[in-house]
C-alpha positions in Angstrom: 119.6 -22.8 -98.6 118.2 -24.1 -95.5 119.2 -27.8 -94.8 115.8 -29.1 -93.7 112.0 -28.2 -93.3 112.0 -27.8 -90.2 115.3 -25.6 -89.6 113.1 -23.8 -92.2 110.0 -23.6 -90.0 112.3 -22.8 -86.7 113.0 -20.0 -89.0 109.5 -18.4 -89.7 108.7 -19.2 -86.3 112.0 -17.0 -84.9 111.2 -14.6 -87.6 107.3 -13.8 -86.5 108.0 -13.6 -82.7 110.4 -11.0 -83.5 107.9 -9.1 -85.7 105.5 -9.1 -83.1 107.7 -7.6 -80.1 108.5 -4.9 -82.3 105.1 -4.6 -82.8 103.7 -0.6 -81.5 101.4 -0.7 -79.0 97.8 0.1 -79.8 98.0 3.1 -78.3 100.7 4.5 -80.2 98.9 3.2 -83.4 96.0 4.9 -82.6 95.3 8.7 -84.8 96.2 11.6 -83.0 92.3 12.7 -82.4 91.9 9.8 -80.7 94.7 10.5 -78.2 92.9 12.8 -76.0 91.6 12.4 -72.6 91.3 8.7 -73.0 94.6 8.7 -74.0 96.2 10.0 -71.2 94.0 8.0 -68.7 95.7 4.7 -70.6 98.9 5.5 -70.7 98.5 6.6 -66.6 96.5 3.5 -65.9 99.9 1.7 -67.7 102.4 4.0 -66.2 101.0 3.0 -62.8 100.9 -0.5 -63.3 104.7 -0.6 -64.0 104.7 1.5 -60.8 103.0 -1.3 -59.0 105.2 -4.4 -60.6 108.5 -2.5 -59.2 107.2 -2.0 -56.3 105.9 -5.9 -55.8 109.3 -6.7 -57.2 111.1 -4.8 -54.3 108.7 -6.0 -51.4 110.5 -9.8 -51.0 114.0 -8.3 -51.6 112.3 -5.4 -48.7 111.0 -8.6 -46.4 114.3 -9.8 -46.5 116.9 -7.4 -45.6 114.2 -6.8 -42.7 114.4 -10.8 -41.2 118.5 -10.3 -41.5 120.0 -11.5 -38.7 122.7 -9.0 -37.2 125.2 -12.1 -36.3 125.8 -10.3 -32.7 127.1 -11.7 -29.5 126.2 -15.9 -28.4 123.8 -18.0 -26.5 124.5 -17.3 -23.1 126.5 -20.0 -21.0 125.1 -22.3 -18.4 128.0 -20.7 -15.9 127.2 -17.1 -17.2 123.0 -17.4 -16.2 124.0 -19.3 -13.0 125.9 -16.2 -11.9 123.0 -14.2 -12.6 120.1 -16.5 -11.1 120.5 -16.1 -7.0 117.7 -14.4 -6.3 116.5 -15.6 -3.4 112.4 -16.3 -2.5 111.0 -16.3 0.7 110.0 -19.8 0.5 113.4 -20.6 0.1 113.6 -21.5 -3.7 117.1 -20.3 -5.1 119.1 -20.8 -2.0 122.7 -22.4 -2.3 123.9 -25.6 -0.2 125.5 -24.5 2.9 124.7 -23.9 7.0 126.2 -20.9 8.9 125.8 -20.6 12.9 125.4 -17.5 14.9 128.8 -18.0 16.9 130.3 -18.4 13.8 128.4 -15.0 11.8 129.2 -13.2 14.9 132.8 -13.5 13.6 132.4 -12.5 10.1 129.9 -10.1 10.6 132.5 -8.2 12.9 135.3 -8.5 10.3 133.2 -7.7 7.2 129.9 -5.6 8.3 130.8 -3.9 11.8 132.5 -0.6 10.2 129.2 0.5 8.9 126.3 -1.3 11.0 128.0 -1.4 14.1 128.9 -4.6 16.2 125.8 -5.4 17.5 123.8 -4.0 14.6 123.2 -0.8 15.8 124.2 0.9 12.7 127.5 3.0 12.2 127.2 6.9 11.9 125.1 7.3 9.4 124.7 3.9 8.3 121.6 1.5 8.5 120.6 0.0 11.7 119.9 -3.5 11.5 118.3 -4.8 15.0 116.5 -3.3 18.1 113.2 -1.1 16.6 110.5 -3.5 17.8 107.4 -2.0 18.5 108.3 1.5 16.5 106.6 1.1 13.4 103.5 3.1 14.7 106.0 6.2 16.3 106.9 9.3 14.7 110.2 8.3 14.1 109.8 4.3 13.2 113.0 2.5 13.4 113.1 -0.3 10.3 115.1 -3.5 10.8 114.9 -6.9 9.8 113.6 -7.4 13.5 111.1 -4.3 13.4 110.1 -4.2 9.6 111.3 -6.6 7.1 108.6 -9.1 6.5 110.9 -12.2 5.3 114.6 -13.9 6.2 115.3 -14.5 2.5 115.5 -10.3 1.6 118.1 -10.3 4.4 120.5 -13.5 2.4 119.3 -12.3 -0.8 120.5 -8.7 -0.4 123.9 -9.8 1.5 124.8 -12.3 -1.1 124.6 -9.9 -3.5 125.8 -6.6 -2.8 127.7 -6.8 1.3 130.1 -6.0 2.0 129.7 -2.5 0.7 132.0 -1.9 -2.8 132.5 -5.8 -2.5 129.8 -7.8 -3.4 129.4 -11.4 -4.1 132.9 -11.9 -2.3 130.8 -13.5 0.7 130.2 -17.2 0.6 127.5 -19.5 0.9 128.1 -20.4 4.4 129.7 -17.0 5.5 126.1 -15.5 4.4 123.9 -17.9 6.5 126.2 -17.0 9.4 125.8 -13.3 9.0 122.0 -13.9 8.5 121.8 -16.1 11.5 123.8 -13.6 13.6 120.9 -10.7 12.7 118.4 -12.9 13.2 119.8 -13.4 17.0 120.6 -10.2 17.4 116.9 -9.1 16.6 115.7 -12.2 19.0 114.3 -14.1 16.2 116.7 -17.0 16.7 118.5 -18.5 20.2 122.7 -18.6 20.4 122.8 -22.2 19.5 121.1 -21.4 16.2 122.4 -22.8 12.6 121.0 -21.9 9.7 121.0 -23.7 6.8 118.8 -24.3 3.4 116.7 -27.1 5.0 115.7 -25.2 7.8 115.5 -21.5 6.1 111.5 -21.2 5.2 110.4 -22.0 8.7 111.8 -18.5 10.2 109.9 -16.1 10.5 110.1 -12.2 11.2 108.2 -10.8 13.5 106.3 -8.0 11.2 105.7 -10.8 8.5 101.9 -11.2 8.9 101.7 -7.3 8.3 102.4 -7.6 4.7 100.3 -8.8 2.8 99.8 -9.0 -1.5 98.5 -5.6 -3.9 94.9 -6.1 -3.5 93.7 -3.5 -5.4 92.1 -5.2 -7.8 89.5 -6.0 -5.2 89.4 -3.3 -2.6 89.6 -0.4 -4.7 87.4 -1.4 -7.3 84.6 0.4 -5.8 86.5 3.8 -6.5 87.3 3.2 -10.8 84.8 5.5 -12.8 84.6 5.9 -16.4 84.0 9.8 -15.5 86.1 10.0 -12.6 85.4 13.5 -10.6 87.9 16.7 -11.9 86.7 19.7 -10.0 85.6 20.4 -6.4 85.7 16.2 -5.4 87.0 17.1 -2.0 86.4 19.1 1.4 89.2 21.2 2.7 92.7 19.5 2.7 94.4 19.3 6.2 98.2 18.6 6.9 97.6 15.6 9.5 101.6 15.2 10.1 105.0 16.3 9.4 108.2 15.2 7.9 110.6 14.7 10.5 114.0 16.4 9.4 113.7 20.2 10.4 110.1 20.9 9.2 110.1 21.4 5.9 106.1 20.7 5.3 104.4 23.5 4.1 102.1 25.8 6.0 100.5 28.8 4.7 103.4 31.1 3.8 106.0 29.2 6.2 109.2 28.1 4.3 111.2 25.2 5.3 114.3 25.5 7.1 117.1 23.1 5.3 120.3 25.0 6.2 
């Protein structure tokens, strides 16, 4: 005996939800003869959409695994990017504090660059040459120093400060650098003996070959040249060798090897 009406009507309710999920579907009520082609296009039409609810069902679980965050490594430290950022510009931007005379880089630059550039720059062996060259740049053998070539001061500190001496880099300091700069700078007769460099007074030297350099203006001066069909056969007269590398001739010429032993 049910205790009330309506734990009676709960129970019709229960009992007629239950009888309608087990229920067969309409297509498996339907007579064999009518199972035919239609048939088969239903239940593929239903058999895809399952396809396609499993497969909308995996996408946000697919998003995200992909937006997982690996949890590797940590924000960088103020000290650690500071080691990094001494780049140098030529306007002087990214210079440290600090002065250095040539008397005094004369010193260091014999103690710490000499073996390999030679004590008046003049390069060691086979190692670079750093002053003298003025005036080469346009002779078959050009000789390329800060003097001759280079078109700004801060490539010279920039460079040192990071990787001279050679196998020890980063060892110099801020002062011992300007010193060694200021020294090359007097050796290439950029700068008198009495000369101190120092941050404040950095952007107004300037090299010799500076106004030689100037930006990639291609853009502009080239233009004229970019084609949508550019040329592929016969765009040229006859080629000509106008010059020669300089170690032992190895530039081809007709059947002529070069001679590297």
């Amino acid at each position: 005996m049910w205790k009330s009406a309506e734990a009676l009507a709960v129970a019709i309710v229960m009992a007629g939800a239950l009888a309608v999920a087990a229920l067969p579907s309409h297509a498996e009520l339907a007579p064999a003869a009518q199972k035919g082609e239609a048939g088969k296009k239903a239940q593929a039409k239903a058999e895809k959409g399952k396809a396609q609810q499993a497969v909308n069902a995996a996408a946000p679980a697919a998003a995200a695994t992909a937006v997982k965050v690996a949890a590797l490594g940590r924000p960088a430290l103020a000290e650690e990017i500071a080691a990094w950022d001494i780049d140098v510009r030529p306007d002087g931007q990214g210079l440290p504090e600090g002065k250095g005379s040539v008397k005094e880089g004369e010193e260091v630059f014999l103690e710490q660059c000499a073996a390999c550039h030679g004590e008046f720059g003049e390069g060691a062996g086979r190692w670079p040459v750093l002053a003298g060259g003025a005036g080469t740049l346009k002779s078959e053998r050009p000789e390329k120093t800060i003097g001759s070539f280079w078109p700004d001061a801060s490539t010279a500190y920039d460079y040192i400060h990071r990787a001279m001496p050679f196998g020890n880099g980063q060892s110099l300091t801020a002062d011992q650098t300007y010193a060694i700069v200021a020294y090359l700078l007097n050796l290439n007769d950029v700068v008198k003996d009495d000369f101190v460099l120092s941050k404040e007074n950095f952007a107004k030297v300037k090299l010799p070959n500076q106004p030689n350099f100037f930006d990639d203006d291609r853009e502009t001066t080239e233009k004229a040249f970019w084609n949508a069909n550019p040329c592929m056969k016969n765009c040229t007269g006859e080629v000509k060798v106008i010059s020669r590398a300089r170690i032992l001739d190895v530039t081809p010429d007709g059947e002529q090897k070069g001679n590297l032993e």
